[in-house]
C-alpha positions in Angstrom: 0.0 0.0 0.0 1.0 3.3 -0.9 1.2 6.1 1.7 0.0 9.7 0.9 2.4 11.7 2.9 -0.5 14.5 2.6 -0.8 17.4 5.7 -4.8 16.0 4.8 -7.4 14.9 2.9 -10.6 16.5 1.8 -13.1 14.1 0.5 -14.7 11.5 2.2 -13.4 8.8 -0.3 -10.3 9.5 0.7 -9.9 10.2 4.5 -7.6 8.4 6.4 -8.4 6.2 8.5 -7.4 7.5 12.3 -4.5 4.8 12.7 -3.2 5.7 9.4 -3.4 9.7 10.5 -1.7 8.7 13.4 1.0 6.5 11.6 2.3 9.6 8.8 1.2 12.8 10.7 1.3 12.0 14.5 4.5 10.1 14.3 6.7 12.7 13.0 5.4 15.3 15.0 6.1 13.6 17.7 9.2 12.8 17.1 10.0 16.6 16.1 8.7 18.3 19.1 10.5 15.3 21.2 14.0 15.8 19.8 13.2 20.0 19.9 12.6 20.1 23.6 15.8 17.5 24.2 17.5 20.1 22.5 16.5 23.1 24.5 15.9 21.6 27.9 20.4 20.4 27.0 21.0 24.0 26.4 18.9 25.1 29.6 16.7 27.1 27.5 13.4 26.3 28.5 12.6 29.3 30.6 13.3 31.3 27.5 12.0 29.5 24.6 8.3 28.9 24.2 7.1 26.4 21.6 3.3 26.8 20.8 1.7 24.1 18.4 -2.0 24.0 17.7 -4.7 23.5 15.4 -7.1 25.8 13.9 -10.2 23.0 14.4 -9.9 19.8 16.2 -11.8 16.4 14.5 -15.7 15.6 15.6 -16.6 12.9 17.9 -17.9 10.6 15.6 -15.8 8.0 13.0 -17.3 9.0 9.8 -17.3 6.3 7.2 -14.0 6.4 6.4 -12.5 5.7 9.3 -11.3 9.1 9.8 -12.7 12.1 11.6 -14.2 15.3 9.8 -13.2 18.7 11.0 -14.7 20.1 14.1 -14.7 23.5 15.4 -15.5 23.2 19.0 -12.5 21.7 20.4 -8.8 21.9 19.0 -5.3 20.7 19.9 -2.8 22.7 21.7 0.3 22.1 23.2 2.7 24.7 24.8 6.1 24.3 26.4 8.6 26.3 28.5 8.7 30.7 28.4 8.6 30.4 32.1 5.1 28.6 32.5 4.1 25.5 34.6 4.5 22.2 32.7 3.3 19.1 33.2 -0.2 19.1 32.9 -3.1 19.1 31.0 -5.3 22.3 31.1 -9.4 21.1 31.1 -11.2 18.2 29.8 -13.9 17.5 27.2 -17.3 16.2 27.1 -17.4 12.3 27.5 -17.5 12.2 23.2 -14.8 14.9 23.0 -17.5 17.4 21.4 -17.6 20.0 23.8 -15.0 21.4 26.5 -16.7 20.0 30.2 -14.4 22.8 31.5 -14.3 26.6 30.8 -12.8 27.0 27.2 -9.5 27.9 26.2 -9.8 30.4 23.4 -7.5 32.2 21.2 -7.8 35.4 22.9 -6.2 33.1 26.1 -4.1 31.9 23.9 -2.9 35.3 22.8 -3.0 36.5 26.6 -0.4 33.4 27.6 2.0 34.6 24.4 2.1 37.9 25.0 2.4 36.9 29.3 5.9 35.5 28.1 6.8 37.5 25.3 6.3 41.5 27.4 6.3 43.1 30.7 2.7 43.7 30.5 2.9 46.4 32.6 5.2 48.3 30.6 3.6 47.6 28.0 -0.2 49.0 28.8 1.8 52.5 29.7 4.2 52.6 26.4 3.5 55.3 23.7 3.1 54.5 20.1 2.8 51.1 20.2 0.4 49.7 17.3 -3.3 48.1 18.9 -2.7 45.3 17.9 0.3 44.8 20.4 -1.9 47.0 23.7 -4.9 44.9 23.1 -2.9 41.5 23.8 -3.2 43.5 27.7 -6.6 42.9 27.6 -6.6 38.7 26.9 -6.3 37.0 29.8 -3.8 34.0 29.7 -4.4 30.4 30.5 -4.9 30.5 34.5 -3.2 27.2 35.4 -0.3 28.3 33.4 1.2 31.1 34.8 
């Protein structure tokens, strides 16, 4: 069998199944964000590098007939490590079908609060002239709670 080394596939003949997904995307990534925090943590960088990897839409409850799972808006994958915040551990839980967060959701605006938390003095920052809005308004996000 050949394998589609394809980021994804967009019609339901052709989905792959979850253990095949798994096999050619998962893999890899794991093995690249494993050998990328070796790598910093041997350099004693992890207070001052942050590695942020997420999805914009996480896959639906449900197997569709395929084998795969379709895209699905309500939850999504993200992973952080190091820039200072507490590690080890996984922020909230979903629904018992993984449709729904059971907790408070984690959006991009906290998402955008946590970033900017490690990247600025937020103090400073809210006081600074000239600064464009886009940079101020990160102020106004909170960041994940149970990460800083």
């Amino acid at each position: 069998m050949t394998t589609n080394f394809v980021w994804d596939f967009h019609s339901d003949e052709n989905n792959a199944p979850v253990e095949e997904g798994l096999r050619y995307v998962g893999a890899p990534f794991d093995r690249a964000v494993s050998a990328f925090i070796e790598d910093v943590e041997s350099r004693g960088l992890g207070g001052k590098i942050l590695l942020v990897a997420c999805g914009e839409m996480g896959r639906s409850p449900q197997v569709n007939r395929g084998g795969g799972r379709d895209h699905w808006g309500n939850l999504a994958p993200l992973f952080l490590y190091g820039g200072g915040l507490r590690m080890g551990q996984v922020v909230g839980d979903s629904t018992r079908d993984a449709g729904e967060p059971n907790t408070y959701a984690v959006t991009a605006r906290h998402l955008m609060g946590t970033i900017a938390h490690v990247l600025f003095d937020l103090g400073k920052l809210r006081v600074a002239r000239g600064l464009p809005d886009e940079i101020v308004r990160l102020t106004e996000y909170d960041p994940i709670r149970e990460l800083v």
